[in-house]
C-alpha positions as CSV (number, residue, x, y, z in Angstrom):
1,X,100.6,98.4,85.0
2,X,100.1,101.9,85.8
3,X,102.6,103.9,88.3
4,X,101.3,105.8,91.1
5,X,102.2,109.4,89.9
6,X,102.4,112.8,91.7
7,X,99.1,115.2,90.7
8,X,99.9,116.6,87.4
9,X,102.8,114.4,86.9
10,X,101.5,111.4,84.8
11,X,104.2,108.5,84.8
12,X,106.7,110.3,86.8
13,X,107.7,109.1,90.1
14,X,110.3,111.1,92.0
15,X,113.4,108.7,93.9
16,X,116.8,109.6,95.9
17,X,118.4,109.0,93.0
18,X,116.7,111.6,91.3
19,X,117.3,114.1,93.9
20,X,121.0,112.9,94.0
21,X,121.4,113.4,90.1
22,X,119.4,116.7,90.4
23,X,121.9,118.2,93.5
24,X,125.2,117.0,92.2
25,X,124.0,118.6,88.8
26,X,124.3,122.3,90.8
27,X,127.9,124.2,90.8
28,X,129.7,123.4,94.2
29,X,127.6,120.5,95.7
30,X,129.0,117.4,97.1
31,X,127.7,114.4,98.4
32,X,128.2,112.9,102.1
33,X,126.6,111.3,105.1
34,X,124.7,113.6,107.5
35,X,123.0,111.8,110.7
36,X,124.0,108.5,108.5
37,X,121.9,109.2,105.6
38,X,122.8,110.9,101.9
39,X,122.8,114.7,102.2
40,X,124.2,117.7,99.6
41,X,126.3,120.6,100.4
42,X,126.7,124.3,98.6
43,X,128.5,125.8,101.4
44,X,125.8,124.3,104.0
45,X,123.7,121.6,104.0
46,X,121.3,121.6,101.0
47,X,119.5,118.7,100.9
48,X,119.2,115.6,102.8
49,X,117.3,112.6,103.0
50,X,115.2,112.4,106.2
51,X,114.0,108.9,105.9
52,X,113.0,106.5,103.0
53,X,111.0,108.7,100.8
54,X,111.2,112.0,102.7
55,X,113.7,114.7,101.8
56,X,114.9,117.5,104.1
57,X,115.9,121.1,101.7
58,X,115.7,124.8,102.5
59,X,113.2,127.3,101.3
60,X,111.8,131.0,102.3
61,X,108.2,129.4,101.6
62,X,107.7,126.4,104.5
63,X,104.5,127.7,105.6
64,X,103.1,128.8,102.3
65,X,104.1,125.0,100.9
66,X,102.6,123.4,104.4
67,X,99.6,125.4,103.9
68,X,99.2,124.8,100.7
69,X,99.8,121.2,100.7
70,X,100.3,119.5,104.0
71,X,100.4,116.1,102.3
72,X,103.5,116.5,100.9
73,X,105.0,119.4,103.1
74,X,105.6,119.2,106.7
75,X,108.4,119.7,109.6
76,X,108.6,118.2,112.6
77,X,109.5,119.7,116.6
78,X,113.0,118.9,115.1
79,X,112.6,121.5,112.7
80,X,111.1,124.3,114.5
81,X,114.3,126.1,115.3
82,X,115.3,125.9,111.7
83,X,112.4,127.7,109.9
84,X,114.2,127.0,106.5
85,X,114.4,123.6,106.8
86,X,110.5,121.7,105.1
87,X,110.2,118.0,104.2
88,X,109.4,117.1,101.1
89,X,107.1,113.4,100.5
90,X,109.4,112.5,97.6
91,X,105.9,110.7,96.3
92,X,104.1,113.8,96.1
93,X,106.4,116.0,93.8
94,X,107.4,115.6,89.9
95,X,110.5,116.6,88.5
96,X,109.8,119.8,87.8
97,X,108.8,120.6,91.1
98,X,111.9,119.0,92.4
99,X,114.1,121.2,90.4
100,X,112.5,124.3,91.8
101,X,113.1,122.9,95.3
102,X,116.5,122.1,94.8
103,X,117.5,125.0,92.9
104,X,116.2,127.6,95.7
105,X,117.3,125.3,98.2
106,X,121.2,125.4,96.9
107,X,120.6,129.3,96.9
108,X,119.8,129.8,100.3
109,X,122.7,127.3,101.4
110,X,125.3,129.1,99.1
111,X,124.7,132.5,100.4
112,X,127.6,133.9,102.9
């Protein structure tokens, strides 16, 4: 049976628990609810799940990753005020790409 894979990323399919192992792998992140779903802290919020699937990080490049690939990119009203803040299609993305999310998203939330 073949698994539906990300673009580029044969045989790879991206979960929470990735995400979760991936976080808690950075210096100074901890786990805890957040609007009653998992979410990882540097100094501020990280990285959260937004719902089954979606995850919530920061990043300098929302509207270059939305305009490059709306699919897997996106924000809602909720986020306009925070124009750090992108959701991420967990489907989309392969580990690699992950990684790179996570990791600028625990720099921008350990700055202060």
């Amino acid at each position: 049976m073949d698994v539906a894979s990300p673009a580029g990323h044969p045989g790879t399919v991206t979960t929470e628990d990735d995400v979760r192992r991936l976080c808690l792998s950075l210096p100074g992140v901890t786990e805890r609810l957040s609007w009653g779903q998992p979410a990882w802290f540097a100094r501020t919020l990280m990285a959260r799940m937004w719902e089954d699937g979606v995850l919530t990080v920061k990043s300098d490049e929302r509207d270059v990753l939305a305009g490059s690939d709306a699919d897997t990119y996106f924000w809602t009203p909720h986020h306009d005020r925070s124009p750090q803040l992108v959701l991420v299609r967990l489907a989309n993305v392969g580990l690699d790409e992950l990684t790179e999310l996570l990791a600028e998203s625990h720099r921008l939330a350990s700055r202060r």
